[in-house]
C-alpha positions as CSV (number, residue, x, y, z in Angstrom):
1,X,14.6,-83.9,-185.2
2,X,12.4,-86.4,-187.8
3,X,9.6,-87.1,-186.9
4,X,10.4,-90.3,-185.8
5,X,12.9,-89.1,-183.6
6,X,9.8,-86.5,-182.3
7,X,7.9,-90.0,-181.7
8,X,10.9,-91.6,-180.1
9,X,11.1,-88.9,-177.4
10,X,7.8,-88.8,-176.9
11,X,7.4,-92.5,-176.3
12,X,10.4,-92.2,-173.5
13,X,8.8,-89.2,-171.9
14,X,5.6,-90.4,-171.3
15,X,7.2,-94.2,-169.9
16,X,9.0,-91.7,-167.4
17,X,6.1,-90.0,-166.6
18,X,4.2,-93.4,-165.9
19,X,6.9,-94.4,-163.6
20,X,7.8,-90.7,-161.8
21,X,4.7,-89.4,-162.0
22,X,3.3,-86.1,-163.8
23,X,3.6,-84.3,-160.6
24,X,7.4,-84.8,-160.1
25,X,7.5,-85.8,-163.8
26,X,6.3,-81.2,-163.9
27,X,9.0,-80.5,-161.3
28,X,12.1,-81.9,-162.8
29,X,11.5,-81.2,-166.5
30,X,9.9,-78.2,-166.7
31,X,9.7,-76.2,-170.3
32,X,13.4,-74.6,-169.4
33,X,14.4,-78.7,-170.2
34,X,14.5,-79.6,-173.6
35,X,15.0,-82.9,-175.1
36,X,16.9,-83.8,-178.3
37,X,17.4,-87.1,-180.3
38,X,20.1,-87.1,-183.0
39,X,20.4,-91.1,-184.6
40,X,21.1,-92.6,-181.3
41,X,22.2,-90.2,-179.1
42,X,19.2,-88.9,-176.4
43,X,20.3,-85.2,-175.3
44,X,18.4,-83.9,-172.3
45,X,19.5,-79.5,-172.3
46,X,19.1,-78.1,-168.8
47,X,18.9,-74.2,-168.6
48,X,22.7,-74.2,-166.1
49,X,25.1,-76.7,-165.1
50,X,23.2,-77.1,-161.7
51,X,20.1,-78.3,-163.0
52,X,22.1,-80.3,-165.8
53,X,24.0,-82.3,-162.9
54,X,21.2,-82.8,-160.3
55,X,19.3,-84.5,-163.8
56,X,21.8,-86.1,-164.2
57,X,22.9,-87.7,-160.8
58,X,18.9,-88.1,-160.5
59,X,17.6,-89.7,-163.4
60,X,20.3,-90.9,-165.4
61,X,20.1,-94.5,-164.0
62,X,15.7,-94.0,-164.4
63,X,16.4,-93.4,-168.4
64,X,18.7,-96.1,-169.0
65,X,16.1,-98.5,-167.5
66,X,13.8,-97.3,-169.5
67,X,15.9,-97.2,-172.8
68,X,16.5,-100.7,-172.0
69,X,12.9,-101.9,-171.4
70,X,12.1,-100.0,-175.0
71,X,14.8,-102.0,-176.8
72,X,16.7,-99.0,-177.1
73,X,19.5,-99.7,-174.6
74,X,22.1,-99.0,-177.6
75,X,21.3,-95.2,-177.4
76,X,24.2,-92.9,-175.6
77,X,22.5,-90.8,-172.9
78,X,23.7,-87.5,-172.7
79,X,23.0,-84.4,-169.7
80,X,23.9,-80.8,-171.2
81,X,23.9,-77.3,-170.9
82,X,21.7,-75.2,-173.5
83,X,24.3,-72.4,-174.6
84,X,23.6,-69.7,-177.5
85,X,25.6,-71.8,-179.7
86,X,26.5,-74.9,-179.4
87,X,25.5,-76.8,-175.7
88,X,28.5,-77.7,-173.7
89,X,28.3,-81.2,-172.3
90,X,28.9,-81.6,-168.3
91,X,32.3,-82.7,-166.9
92,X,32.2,-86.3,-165.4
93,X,31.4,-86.4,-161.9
94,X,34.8,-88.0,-160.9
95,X,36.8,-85.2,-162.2
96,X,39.8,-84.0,-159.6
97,X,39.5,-80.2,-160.4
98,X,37.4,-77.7,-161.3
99,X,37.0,-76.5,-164.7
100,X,39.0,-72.8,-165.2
101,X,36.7,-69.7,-164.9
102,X,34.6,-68.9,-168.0
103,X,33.0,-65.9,-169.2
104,X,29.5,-66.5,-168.8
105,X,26.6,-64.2,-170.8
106,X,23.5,-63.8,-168.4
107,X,20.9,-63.7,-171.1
108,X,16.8,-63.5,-170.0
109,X,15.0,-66.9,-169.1
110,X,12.9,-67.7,-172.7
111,X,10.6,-70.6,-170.7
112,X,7.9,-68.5,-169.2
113,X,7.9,-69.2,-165.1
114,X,5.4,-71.2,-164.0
115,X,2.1,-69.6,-162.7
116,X,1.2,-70.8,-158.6
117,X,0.8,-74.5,-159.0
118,X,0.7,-77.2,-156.2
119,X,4.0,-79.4,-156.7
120,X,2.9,-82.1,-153.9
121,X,-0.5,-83.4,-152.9
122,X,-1.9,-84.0,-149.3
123,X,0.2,-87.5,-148.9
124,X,3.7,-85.7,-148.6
125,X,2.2,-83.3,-146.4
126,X,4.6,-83.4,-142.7
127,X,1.6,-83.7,-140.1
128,X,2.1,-83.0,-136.6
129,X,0.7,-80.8,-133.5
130,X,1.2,-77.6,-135.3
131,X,-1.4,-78.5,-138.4
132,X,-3.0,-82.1,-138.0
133,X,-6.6,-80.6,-137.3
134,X,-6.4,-78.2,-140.4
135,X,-5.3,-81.1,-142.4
136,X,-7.9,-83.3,-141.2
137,X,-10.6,-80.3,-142.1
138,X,-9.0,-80.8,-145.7
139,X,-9.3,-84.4,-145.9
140,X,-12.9,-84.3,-144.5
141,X,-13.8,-81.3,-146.7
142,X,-12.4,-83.2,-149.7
143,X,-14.1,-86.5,-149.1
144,X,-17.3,-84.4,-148.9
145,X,-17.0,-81.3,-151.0
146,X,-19.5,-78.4,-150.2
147,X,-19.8,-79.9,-146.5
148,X,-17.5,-77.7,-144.9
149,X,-17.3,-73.9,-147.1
150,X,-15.5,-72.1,-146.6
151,X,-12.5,-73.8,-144.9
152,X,-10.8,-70.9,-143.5
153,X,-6.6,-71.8,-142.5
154,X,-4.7,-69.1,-140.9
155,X,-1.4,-69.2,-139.5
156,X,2.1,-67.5,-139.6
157,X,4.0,-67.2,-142.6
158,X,6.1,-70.5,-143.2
159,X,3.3,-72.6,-141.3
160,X,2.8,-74.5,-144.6
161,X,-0.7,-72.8,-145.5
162,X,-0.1,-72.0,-148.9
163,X,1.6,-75.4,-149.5
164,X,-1.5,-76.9,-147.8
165,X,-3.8,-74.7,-150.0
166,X,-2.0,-75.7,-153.6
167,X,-2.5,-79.4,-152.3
168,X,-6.2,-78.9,-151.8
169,X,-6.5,-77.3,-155.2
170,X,-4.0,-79.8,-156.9
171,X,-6.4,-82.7,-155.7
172,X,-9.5,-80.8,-157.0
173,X,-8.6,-80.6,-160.7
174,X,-7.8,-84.2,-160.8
175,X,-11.6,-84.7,-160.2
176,X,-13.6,-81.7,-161.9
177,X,-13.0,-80.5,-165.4
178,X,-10.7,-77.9,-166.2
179,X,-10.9,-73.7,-165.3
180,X,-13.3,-75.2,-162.5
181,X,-10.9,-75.5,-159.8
182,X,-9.9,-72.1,-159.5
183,X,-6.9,-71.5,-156.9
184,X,-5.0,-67.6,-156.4
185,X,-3.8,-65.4,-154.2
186,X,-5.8,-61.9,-153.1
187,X,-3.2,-60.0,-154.9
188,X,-4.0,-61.5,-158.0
189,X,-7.8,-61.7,-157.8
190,X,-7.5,-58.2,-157.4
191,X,-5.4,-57.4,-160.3
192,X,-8.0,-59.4,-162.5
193,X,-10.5,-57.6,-161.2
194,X,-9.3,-53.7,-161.6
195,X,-8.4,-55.3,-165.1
196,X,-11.7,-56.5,-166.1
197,X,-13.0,-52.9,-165.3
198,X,-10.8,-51.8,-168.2
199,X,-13.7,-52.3,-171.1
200,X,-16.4,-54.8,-171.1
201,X,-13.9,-57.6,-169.1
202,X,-16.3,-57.4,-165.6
203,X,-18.8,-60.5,-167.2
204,X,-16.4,-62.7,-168.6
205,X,-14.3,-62.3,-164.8
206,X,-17.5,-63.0,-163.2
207,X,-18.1,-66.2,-165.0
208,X,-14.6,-67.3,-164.5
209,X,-14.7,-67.0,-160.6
210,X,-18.3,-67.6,-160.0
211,X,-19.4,-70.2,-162.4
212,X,-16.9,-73.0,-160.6
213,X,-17.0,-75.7,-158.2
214,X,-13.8,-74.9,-156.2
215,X,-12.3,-71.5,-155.2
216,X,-9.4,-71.4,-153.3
217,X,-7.6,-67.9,-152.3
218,X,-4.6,-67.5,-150.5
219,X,-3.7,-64.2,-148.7
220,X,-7.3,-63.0,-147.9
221,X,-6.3,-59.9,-145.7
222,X,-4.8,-58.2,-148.7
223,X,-8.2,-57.2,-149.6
224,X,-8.2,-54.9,-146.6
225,X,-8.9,-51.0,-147.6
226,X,-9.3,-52.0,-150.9
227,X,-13.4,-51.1,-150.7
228,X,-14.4,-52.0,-154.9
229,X,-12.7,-55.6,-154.5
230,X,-14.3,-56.0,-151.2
231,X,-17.4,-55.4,-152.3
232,X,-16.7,-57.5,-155.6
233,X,-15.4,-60.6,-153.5
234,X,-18.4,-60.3,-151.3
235,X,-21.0,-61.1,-154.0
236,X,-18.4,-63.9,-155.2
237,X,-18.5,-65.5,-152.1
238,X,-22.6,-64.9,-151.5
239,X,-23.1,-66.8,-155.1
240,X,-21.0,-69.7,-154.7
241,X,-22.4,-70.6,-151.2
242,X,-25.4,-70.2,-152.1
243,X,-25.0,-72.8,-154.8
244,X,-23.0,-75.5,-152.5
245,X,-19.8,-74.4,-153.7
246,X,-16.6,-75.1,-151.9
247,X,-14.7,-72.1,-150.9
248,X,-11.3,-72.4,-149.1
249,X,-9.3,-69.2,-147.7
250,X,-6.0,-68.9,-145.6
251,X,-4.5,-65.4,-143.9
252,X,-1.9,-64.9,-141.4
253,X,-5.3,-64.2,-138.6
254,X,-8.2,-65.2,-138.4
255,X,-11.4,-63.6,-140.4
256,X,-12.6,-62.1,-137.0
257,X,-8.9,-60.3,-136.1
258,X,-8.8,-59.0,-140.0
259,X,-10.1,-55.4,-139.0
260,X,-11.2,-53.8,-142.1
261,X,-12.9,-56.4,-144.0
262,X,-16.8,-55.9,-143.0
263,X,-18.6,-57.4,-140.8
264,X,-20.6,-59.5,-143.2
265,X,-18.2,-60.6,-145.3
266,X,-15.9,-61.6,-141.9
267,X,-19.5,-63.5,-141.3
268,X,-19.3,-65.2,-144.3
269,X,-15.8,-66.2,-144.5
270,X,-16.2,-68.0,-140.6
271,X,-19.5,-69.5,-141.1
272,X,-17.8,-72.9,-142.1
273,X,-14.6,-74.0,-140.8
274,X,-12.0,-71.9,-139.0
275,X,-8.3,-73.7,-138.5
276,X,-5.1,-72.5,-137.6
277,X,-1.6,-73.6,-138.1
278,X,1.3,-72.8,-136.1
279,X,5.1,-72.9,-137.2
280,X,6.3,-76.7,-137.2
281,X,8.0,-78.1,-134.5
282,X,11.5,-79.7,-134.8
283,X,10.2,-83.2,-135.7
284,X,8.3,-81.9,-138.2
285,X,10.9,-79.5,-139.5
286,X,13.4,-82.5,-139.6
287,X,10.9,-84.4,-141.6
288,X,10.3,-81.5,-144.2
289,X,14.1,-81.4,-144.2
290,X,14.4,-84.9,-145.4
291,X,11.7,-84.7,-147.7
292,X,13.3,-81.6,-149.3
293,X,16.6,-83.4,-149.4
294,X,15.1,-86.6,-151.3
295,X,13.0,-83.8,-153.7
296,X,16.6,-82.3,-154.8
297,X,18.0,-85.4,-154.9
298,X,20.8,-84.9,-152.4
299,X,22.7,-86.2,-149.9
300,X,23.4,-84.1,-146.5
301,X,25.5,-85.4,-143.3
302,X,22.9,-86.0,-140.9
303,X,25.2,-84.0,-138.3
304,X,24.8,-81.3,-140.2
305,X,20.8,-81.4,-141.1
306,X,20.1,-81.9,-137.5
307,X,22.2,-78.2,-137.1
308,X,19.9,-76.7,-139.6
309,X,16.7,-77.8,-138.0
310,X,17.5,-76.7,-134.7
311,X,19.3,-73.4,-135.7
312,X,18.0,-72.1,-138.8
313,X,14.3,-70.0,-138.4
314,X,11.4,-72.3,-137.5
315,X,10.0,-72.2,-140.8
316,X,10.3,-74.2,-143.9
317,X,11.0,-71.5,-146.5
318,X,14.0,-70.5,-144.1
319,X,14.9,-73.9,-143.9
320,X,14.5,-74.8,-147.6
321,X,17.1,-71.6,-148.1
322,X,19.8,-73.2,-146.0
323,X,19.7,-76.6,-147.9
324,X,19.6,-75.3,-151.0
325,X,22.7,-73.2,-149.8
326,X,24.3,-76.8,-148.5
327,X,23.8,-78.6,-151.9
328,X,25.2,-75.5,-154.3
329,X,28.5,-75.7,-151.5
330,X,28.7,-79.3,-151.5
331,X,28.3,-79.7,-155.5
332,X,31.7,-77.0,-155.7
333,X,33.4,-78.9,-153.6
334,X,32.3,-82.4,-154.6
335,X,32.1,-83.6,-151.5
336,X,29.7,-83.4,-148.5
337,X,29.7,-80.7,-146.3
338,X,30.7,-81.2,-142.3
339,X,29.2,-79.5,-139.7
340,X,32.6,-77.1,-138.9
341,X,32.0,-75.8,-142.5
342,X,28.3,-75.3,-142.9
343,X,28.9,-73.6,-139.4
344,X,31.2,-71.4,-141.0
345,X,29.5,-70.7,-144.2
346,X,26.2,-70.8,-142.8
347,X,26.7,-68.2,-139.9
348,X,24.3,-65.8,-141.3
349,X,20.7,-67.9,-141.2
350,X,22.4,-69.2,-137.4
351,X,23.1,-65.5,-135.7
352,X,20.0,-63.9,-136.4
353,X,19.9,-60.6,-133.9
354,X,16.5,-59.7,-132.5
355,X,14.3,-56.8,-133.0
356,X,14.9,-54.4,-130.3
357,X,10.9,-54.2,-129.0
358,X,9.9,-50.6,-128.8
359,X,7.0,-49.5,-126.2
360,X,5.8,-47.7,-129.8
361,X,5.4,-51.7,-131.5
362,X,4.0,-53.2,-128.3
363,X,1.1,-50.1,-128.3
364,X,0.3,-50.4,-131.8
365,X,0.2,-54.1,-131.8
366,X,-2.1,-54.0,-128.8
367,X,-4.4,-51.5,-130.7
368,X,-4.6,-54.1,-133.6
369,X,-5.4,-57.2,-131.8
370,X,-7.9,-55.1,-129.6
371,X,-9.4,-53.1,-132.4
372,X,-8.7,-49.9,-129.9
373,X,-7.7,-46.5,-130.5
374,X,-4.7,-45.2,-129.2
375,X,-5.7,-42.3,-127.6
376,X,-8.2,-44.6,-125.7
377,X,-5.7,-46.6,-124.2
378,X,-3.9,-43.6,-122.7
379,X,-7.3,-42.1,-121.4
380,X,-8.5,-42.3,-118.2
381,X,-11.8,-44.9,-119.5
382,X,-12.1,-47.7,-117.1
383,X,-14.2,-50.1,-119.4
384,X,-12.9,-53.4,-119.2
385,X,-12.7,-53.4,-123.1
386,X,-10.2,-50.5,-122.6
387,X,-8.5,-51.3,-119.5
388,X,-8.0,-54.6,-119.9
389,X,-6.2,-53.9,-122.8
390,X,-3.9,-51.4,-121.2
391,X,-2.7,-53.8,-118.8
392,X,-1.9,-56.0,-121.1
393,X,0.3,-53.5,-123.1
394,X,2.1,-52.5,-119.9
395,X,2.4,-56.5,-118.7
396,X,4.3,-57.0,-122.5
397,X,6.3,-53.7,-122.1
398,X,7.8,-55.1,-118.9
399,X,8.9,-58.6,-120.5
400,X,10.3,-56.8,-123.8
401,X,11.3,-53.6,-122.8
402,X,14.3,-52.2,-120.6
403,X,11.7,-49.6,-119.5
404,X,10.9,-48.5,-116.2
405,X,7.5,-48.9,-114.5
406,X,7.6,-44.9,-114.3
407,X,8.4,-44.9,-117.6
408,X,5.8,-47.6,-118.9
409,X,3.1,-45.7,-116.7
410,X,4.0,-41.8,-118.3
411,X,3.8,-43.3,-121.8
412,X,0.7,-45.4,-121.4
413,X,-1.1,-41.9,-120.1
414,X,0.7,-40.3,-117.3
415,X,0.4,-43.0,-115.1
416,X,2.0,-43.6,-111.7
417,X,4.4,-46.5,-111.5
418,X,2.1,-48.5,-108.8
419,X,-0.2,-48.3,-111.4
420,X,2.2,-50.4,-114.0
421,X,3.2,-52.6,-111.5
422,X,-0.5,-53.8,-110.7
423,X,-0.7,-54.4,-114.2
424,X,1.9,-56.5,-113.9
425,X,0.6,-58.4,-111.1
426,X,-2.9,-58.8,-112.4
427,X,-1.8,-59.6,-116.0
428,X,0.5,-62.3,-114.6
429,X,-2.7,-63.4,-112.2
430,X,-4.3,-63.8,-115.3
431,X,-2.2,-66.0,-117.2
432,X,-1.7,-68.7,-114.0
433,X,-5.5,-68.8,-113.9
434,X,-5.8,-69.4,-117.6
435,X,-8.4,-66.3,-117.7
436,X,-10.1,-64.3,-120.6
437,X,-10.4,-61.3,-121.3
438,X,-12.9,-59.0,-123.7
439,X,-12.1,-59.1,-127.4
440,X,-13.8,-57.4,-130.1
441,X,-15.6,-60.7,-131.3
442,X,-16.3,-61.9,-128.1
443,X,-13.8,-63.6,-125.3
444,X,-10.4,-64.6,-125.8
445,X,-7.8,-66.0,-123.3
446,X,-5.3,-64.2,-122.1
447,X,-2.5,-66.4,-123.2
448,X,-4.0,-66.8,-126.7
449,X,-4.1,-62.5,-126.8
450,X,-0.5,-62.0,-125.6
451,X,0.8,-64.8,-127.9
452,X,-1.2,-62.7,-130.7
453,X,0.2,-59.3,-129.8
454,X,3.5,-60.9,-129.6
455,X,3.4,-62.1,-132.9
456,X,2.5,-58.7,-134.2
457,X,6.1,-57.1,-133.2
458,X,7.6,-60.3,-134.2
459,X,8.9,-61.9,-131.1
């Protein structure tokens, strides 16, 4: 291109950015899209024929506006595919057959992927019972930064904590200058670290992840049994509260469940704010589906999205997987899909089969939430710190288990089978009365353990 054209393009990329936003404006037309101006004919080369059309059914109306509003409503507006040779322009929408099958090279992707990066803020956040007091804590924490630190959020996977996380951080380095809004995962903080060891690289990662005024890190029970990073993290974390620093941290538990992290630094890490998250519900997973819909830019029978939400796994990763299954089905067969044949093609994400539970999983699962040995919960110890425990174990192996109560009793000891159906009785005593029972950071209710033990087999 001249370098008018260069200036030409520019000038229409950044009035689309003014009216999408850079947010969405970084979504849609990432570095894999390229942009071409040759006399008056605008070019826009997607990386496959997927992305080409969704631009095109998207934003093709968006770019004439704005060629018109810059006078340039003579130019022809073109959506292609970047080939080795020459790009290959997309078939009209209102063809009546499918193009013939093509040999197609798979080459390597030459835009480099996209490090972690928030792609929404806290407004298209779905709020409901299963996260509205962590998002609160956000808001709160954000209108006052260094109030609340560390904001610990911990949840199940697909509870929307990283998303939630990114958001936090993506609103952060609109307001401080740049490199001092630091957001990662524990994987990767420790991969720096065990990097910067590698020569004189230890000061410069100290400055980077000390001298800021946000850091956010996803994953924080990766660090577990990993004792130089620990130890590493744990000065981190010292210095920056120490200098009104806001810290934010998500896991799967909370700090006091993550056995293996130190007692001090577990100290640390809840000495602010501790939230959880739970999977969402089906109005919120109906309003995530929407939003995902609208974020593709796709049309799905409501029949049909109302089947995904209710049968697909309650999380929004699994969820996301099914739509993006519906809109590569529907663009084939340019049409939408009905429910009869997103039943059909869909019956895998529907008929999930279950995890046969193992006395084996419900023990060990029980030894994690507890923090007790497993030879201690088959000894003959009557502390309630062990026993109570144990009944608990045998209470879950009667719900999940085909076992017998003389077989629950031998395994859990040698026990008689009176002995399991107490247990049993007691347990289930327990959870009418909403009791709680000893936990190794202090009390805990009994419907709040077994719903944690459960989680732990994956129930």
């Amino acid at each position: 291109m001249t370098k008018d054209e260069m200036t030409t393009v520019a000038t229409i990329r950044n009035r689309l950015v003014s009216e999408i936003g850079q947010d969405k404006f970084d979504i849609w037309f990432d570095q894999s899209v390229t942009w071409t101006l040759n006399e008056s004919t605008l070019t826009l080369h997607a990386p496959n024929s997927f992305n080409a059309e969704r631009l095109k059914r998207v934003y093709q109306s968006k770019l004439r506006d704005i060629l018109g509003s810059l006078s340039l409503s003579h130019f022809q507006l073109q959506f292609q595919v970047q080939a080795e040779d020459a790009p290959t322009e997309l078939p009209n929408s209102d063809s009546e057959s499918l193009p013939a099958a093509q040999r197609v090279s798979l080459t390597p992707a030459k835009a480099e992927i996209p490090s972690h990066r928030p792609q929404s803020g806290l407004r298209s956040l779905v709020v409901g019972n299963a996260n509205h007091i962590a998002i609160s804590a956000a808001k709160s924490m954000l209108e006052r930064p260094g109030s609340i630190s560390p904001l610990f959020i911990h949840g199940p996977s697909g509870s929307g904590k990283s998303h939630l996380l990114q958001s936090i951080w993506n609103k952060f380095r609109s307001r401080v200058r740049a490199g001092r809004a630091i957001y990662l995962t524990a994987e990767q903080f420790t991969t720096h670290f065990l990097e910067s060891l590698q020569g004189n690289g230890l000061p410069s990662f100290r400055r980077k992840h000390r001298d800021v005024d946000v850091l956010i890190i996803d994953d924080i029970e990766f660090f577990v049994g990993k004792q130089a990073t620990m130890i590493e993290f744990h000065y981190t974390v010292d210095t920056l509260i120490r200098s009104g620093k806001q810290l934010v941290f998500s896991a799967k538990i909370s700090p006091t469940e993550i056995h293996g992290l130190g007692s001090d630094l577990v100290a640390r890490m809840a000495s602010g704010l501790v939230c959880g998250v739970e999977a969402p519900d089906f109005s919120m997973r109906l309003e995530i589906a929407h939003q995902y819909c609208q974020h593709l830019g796709i049309r799905i029978d409501s029949t049909v999205l109302n089947m995904l939400v209710e049968r697909v796994h309650p999380d929004a990763r699994h969820l996301q997987g099914a739509i993006n299954r519906v809109a590569v089905l529907q663009q084939l067969k340019h049409t939408l899909l009905t429910y009869e044949e997103a039943d059909r093609h869909l019956s895998d994400l529907f008929d999930r089969p279950q995890r046969q539970v193992r006395i084996s999983d419900i023990e060990q699962a029980v030894c994690e939430v507890f923090g007790v040995d497993k030879k201690k919960l088959k000894s003959t110890a009557k502390a309630k710190s062990i026993s109570q425990p144990r009944m608990l174990a045998m209470w879950l192996a009667r719900k999940y288990t085909r076992a017998a109560y003389s077989e629950i009793g031998e395994y859990f000891g040698d026990r008689a089978h009176n002995t399991v159906i107490s247990a049993q009785q007691r347990v289930s005593g327990w959870i009418d009365n909403d009791s709680w029972v000893s936990h190794p950071h202090g009390q805990c209710r009994v419907s709040e353990a077994l719903r944690r033990c459960e989680a732990q087999f994956g129930t």
